[in-house]
C-alpha positions in Angstrom: -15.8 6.3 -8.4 -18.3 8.5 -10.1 -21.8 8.6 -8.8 -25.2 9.7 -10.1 -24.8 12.8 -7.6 -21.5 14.1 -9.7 -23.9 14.8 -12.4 -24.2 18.5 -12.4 -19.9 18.9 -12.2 -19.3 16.2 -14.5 -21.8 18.4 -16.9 -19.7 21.6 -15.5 -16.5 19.4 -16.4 -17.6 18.6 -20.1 -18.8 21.7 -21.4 -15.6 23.0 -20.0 -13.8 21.0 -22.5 -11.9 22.6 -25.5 -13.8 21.6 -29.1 -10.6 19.8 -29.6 -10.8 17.8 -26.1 -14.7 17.1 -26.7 -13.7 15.5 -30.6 -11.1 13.8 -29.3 -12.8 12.1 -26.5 -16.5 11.6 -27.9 -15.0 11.6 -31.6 -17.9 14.1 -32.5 -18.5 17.6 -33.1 -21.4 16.9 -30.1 -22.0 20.5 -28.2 -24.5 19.9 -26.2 -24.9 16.8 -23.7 -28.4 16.4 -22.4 -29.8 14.9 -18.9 -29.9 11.4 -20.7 -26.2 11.5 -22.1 -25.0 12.7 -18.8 -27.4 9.8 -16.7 -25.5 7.2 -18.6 -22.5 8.6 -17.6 -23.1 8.5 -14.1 -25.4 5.5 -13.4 -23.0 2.7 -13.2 -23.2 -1.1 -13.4 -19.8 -1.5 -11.6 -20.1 -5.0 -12.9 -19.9 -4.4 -16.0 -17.8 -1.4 -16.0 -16.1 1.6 -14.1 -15.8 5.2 -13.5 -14.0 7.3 -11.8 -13.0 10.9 -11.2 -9.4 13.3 -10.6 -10.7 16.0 -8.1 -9.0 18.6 -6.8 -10.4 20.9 -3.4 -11.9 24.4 -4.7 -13.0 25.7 -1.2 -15.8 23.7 0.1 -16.2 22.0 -2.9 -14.1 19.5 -5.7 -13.8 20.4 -8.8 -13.5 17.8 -11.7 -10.1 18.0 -13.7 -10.2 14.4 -15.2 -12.6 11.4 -15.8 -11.6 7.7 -16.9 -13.7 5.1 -17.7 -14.0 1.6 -18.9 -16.7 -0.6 -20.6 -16.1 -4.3 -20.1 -15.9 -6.7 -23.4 -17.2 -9.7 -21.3 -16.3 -11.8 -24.6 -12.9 -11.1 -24.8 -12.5 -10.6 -20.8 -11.1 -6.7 -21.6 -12.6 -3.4 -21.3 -12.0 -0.7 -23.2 -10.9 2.3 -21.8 -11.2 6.1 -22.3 -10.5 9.2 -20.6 -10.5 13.5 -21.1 -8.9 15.7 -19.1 -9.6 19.4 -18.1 -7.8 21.5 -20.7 -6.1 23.6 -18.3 -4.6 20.6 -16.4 -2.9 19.1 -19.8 0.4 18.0 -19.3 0.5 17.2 -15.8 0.0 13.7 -15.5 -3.6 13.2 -14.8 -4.2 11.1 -17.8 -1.2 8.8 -17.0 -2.8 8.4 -13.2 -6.3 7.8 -14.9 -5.1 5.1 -16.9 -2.3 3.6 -14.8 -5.5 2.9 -11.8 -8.3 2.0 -14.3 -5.4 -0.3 -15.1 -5.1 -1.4 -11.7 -8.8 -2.1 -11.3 -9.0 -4.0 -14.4 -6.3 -6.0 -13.0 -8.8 -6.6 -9.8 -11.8 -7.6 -11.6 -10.0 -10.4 -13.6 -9.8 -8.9 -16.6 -6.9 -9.7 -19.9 -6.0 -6.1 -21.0 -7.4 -3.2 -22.1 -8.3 -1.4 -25.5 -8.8 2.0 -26.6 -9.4 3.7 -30.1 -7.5 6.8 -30.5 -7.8 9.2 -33.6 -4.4 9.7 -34.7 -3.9 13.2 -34.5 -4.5 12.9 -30.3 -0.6 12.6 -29.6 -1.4 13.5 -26.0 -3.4 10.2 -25.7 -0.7 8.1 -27.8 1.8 9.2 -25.7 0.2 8.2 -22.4 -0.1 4.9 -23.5 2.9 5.0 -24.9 4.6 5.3 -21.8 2.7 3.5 -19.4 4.7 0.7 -19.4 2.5 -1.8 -20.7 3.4 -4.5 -23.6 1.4 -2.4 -26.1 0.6 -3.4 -29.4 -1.1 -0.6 -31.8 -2.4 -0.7 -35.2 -4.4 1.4 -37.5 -7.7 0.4 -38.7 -10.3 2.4 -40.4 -8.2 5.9 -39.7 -7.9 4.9 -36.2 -5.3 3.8 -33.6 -6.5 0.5 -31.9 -4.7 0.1 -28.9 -4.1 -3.0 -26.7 -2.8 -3.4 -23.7 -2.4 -6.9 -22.3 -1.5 -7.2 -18.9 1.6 -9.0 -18.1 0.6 -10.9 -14.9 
């Protein structure tokens, strides 16, 4: 899980984001992400959602090469979901892991399913979700891709 200490790499692991990873994650042309934007990201209310971090060693320290989170819908007993991965770590199946344990801990808390809303030219998100292996039912509203995932048991 992320906590309010992760702050400076989780800045470190944003602005090393592509422009095309930061508009497909944030769905904004957003450069800069001040102390307050990054505080919210970081100061958790695991009750009312979650966040965690893919790490990998870098010498004494761990470096950031994914984030997932999810923000509970306490109305509908889901949470949507979202996640970004280090550029240079595309392709390697961090984004499956991220989603396959937010999953998990969905699962854990009680919850229905999950969402997410996906802007249809992020293929690399789709296809995740795509083949999770979860009863996934997508449409497109407003230009984007709502996804749901219900959870089976």
């Amino acid at each position: 899980p992320i906590k309010i200490s992760d702050e400076p790499r989780l800045k470190e692991f944003i602005y090393s984001l592509s422009d095309q990873s930061l508009y497909r994650r944030f769905m904004s042309h957003r450069k800069d992400m001040p102390h307050e934007v990054l505080q919210s990201l970081v100061i958790i209310d695991y009750t009312m959602e979650m966040a965690i971090l893919a790490v990998i060693p870098r010498g004494e320290k761990e470096e950031i090469v994914g984030v997932g989170r999810y923000y509970i819908d306490s109305s509908r007993h889901t949470a949507e979901v979202s996640f970004a991965v280090r550029d240079s770590y595309h392709n390697q199946g961090i984004g499956s892991e991220l989603l396959a344990y937010l999953t998990y801990l969905a699962k854990r808390q009680g919850l229905l399913g999950v969402t997410a809303e996906v802007l249809p030219e992020n293929h690399p998100m789709l296809h995740v979700f795509e083949k999770g292996g979860f009863d996934l039912e997508k449409k497109n509203i407003d230009g984007l891709w709502d996804l749901k995932i219900t959870f089976r048991d």
